[in-house]
N, C-alpha and C positions, 0 to 999 in steps of 0.2 A: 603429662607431668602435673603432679598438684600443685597448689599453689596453697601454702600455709595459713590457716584462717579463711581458705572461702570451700562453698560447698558446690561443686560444680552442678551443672545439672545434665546428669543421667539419664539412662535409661530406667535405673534404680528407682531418681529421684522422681521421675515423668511418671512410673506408675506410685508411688508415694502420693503424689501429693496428685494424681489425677482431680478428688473432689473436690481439693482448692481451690485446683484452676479451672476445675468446671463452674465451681460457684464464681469466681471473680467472672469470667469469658458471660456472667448472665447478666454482671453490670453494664453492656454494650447496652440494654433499656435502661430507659428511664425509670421504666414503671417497675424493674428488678428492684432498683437502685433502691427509691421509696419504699419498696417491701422492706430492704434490709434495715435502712432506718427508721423505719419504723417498729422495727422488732429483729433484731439482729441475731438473737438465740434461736428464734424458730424458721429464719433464713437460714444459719446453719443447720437446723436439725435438719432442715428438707433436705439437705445435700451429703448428709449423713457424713460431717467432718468427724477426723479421728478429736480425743482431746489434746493432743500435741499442736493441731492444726486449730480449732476453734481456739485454744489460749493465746496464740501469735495473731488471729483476728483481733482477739479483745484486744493484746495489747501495740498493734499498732506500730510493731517493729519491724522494720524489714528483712532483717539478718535472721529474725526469729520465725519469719514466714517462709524466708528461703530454707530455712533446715528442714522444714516442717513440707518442703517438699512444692515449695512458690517460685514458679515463672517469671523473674521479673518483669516480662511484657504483660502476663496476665494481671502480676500484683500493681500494675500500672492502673488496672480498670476499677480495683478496690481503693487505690487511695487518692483517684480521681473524685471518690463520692466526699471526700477531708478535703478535696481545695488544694491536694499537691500534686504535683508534676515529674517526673524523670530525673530531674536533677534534684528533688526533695528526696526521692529514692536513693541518689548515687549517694549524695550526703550521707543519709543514716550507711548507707553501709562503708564508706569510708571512714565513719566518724570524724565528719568535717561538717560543719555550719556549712548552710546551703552557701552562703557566701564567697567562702573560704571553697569550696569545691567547684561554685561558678569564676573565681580569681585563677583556679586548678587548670580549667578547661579552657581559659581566655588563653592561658600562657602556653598551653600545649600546642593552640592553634596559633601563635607568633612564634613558633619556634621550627 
């Protein structure tokens, strides 16, 4: 059954976005990690992203990484390298302030 506004992930989508999730699955190093910030255009060229997927790198959105064919466990390892967390993810994609989505999940588990 779909669910309106999300993009499930597929079998579709798993071979879609394989070189995304192969690029994030390389932030498990350190020394990946460093590469990419230090030059984040030519960590995607290596991984030969489509330009649907390198433009959801640039911009940092998760709903726009997921279309583009992103794992949210993989896209967990990419914005690990920005200082955010699982629940900085569930946020963007609820469109809720991480707050507002951590007040979400406190109340789900008191109920």
């Amino acid at each position: 059954m779909a669910i309106p506004g999300t993009t499930p992930f597929d079998g579709e989508q798993a071979q879609k976005g394989y070189a995304l999730n192969k690029m994030c699955f390389s932030f498990n190093s350190a020394e990946n990690r460093k590469a990419f910030v230090d030059d984040p255009e030519a960590y995607m060229f290596k991984f030969a992203l489509t330009m649907e997927q390198a433009d959801a790198i640039r911009s940092k959105q998760v709903l726009q990484l997921i279309k583009a064919g992103g794992n949210a466990y993989y896209l967990a390892k990419f914005a690990g390298i920005f200082g955010l967390d699982m629940q900085d993810i569930g946020a963007q994609q609820t469109g809720m302030t991480k707050e507002a989505f951590q007040a979400k999940l406190r109340a789900a588990a008191n109920s």
